[in-house]
C-alpha positions as CSV (number, residue, x, y, z in Angstrom):
1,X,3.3,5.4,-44.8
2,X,6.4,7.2,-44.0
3,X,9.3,4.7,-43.4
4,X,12.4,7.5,-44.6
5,X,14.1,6.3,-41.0
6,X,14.4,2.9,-42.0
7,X,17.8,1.5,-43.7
8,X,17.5,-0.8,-46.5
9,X,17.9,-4.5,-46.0
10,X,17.1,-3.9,-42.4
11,X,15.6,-6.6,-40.3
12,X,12.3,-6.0,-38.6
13,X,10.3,-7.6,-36.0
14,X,6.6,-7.0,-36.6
15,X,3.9,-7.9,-33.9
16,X,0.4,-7.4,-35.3
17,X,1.3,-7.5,-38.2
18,X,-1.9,-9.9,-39.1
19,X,-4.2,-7.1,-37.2
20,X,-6.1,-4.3,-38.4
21,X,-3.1,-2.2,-38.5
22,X,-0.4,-4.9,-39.6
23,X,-2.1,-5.7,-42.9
24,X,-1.7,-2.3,-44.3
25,X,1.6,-2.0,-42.3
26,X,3.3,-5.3,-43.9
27,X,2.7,-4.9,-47.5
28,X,3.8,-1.1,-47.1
29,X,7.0,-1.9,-45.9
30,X,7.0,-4.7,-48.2
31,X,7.0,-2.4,-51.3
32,X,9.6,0.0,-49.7
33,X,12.1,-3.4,-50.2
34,X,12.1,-4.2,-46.4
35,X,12.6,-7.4,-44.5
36,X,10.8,-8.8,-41.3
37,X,9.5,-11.3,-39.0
38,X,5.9,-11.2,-38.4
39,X,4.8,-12.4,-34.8
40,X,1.3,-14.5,-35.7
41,X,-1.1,-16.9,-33.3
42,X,-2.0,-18.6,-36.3
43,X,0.2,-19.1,-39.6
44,X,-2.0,-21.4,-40.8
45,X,-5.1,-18.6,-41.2
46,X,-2.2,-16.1,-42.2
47,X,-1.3,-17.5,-45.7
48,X,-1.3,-14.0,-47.5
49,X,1.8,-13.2,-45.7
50,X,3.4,-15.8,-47.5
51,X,3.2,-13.7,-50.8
52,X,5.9,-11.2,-49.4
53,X,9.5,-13.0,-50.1
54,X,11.3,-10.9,-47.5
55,X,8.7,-11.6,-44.5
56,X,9.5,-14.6,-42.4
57,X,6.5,-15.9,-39.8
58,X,7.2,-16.3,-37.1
59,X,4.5,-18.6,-34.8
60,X,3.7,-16.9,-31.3
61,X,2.2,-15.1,-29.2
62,X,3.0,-11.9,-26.7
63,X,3.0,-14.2,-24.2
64,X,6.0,-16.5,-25.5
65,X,9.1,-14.9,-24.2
66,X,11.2,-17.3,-25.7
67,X,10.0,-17.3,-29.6
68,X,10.1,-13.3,-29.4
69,X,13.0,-13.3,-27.7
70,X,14.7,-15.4,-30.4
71,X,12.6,-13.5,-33.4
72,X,14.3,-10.1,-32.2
73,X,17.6,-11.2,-32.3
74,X,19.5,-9.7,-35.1
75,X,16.8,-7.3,-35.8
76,X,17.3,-3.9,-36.2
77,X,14.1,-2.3,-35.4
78,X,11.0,-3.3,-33.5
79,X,7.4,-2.1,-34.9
80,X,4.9,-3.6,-31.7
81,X,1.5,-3.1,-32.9
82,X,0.2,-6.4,-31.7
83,X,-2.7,-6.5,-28.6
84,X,-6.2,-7.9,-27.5
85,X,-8.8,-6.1,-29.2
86,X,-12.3,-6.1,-27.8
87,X,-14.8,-3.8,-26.7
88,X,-15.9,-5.8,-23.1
89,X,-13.7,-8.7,-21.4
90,X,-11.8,-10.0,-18.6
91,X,-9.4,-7.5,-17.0
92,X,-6.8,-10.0,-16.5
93,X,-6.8,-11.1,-20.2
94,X,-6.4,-7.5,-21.1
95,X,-3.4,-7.1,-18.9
96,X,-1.9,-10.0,-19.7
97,X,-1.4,-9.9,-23.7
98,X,-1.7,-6.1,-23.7
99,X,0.8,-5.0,-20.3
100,X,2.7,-8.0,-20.0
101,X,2.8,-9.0,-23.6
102,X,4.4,-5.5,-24.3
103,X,6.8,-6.0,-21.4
104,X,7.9,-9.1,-23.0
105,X,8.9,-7.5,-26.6
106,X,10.3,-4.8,-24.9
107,X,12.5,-6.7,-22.7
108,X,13.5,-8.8,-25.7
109,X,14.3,-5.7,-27.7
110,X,16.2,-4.3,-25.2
111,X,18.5,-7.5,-24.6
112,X,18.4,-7.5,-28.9
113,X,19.8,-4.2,-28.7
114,X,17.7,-2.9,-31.5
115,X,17.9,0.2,-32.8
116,X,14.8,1.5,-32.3
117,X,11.0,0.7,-30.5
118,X,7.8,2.0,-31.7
119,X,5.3,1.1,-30.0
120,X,1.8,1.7,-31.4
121,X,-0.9,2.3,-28.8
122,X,-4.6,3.5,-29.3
123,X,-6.1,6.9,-28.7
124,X,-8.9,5.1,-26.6
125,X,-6.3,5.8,-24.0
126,X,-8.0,8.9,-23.7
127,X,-11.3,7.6,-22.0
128,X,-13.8,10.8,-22.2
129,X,-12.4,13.2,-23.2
130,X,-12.5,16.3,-22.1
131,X,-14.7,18.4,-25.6
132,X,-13.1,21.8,-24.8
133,X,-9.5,20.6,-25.3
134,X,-7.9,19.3,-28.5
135,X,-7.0,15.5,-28.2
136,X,-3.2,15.4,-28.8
137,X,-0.5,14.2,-26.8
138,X,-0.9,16.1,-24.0
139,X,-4.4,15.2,-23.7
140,X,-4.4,13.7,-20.2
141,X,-5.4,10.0,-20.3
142,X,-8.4,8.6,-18.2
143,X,-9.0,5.3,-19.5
144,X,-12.4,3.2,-18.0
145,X,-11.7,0.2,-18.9
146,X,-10.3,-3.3,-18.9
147,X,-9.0,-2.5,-22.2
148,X,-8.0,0.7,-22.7
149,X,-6.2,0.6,-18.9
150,X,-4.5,-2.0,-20.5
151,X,-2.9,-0.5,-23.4
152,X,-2.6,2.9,-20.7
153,X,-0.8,0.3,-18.5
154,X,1.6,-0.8,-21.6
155,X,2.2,3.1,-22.9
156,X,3.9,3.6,-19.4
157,X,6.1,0.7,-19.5
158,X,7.1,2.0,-23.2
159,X,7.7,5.0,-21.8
160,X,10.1,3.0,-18.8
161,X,12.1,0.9,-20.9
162,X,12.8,4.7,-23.0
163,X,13.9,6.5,-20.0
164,X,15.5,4.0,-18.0
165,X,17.4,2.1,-21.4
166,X,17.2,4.6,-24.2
167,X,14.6,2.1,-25.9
């Protein structure tokens, strides 16, 4: 993991941080001597995050505007990696935690004044892709379904809150 743009004793707010991606991500920046909040639905089933001195938990969800806008405050940085999951379900759930919920940290981050956003999406963006072109960033993304227009749906309001507020 490559965290050479971080500062020391820098304050981070995680979300997903108890996901797929979160577990590696936590302990990594853990060991690199970092401090954070970690955005978790349930503390209670979380209790290895409790071994990391410097991470605070933080109970929520991406649907609570008011704990993640008060978790971001005097946070630096802003790692959102958190997101519904599944392979089939209701479009509206999707949209909701995945479109909205990413609207909500980055409208909290922005009025934060953090540093710095990374938002951490999913290649299933992509849909089909096309097999005579390399899958890179300038694949063009044809997502077909509830999920994956989802996350498409959140990548473009990341992209937004960059161009319109230097997020």
């Amino acid at each position: 993991l490559d965290v050479v743009w971080l500062e020391r004793s820098t304050m981070i707010f995680l979300t997903g941080g108890t996901g797929f991606l979160g577990r590696h991500l936590v302990p990594a920046l853990c060991r690199a001597g970092y401090s954070m909040r970690v955005l978790t639905r349930y503390p209670e089933a979380n209790g290895w995050l409790k071994r990391y001195p410097n991470v605070e938990i933080i109970a929520g969800d991406l649907h609570d505007t008011e704990v993640i806008t008060k978790a971001t405050l005097g946070c630096k940085y802003v790692i959102h990696a958190g997101g519904m999951f599944r392979f089939w379900g209701d479009e509206q759930a999707f949209a909701e935690t995945n479109a909205r919920g990413t609207e909500n940290v980055l409208e909290a981050a922005r009025k934060a004044q953090v540093e710095r956003f990374i938002h951490i999406s999913t290649i299933a963006v992509v849909g089909e892709p096309d097999p005579n072109r390399v899958v890179d960033e300038t694949h063009p993304a044809h997502p077909t379904d509830p999920y994956q227009r989802s996350k498409w749906q959140a990548e473009q309001t990341a992209m937004r809150y960059f161009h319109d507020y230097d997020l």
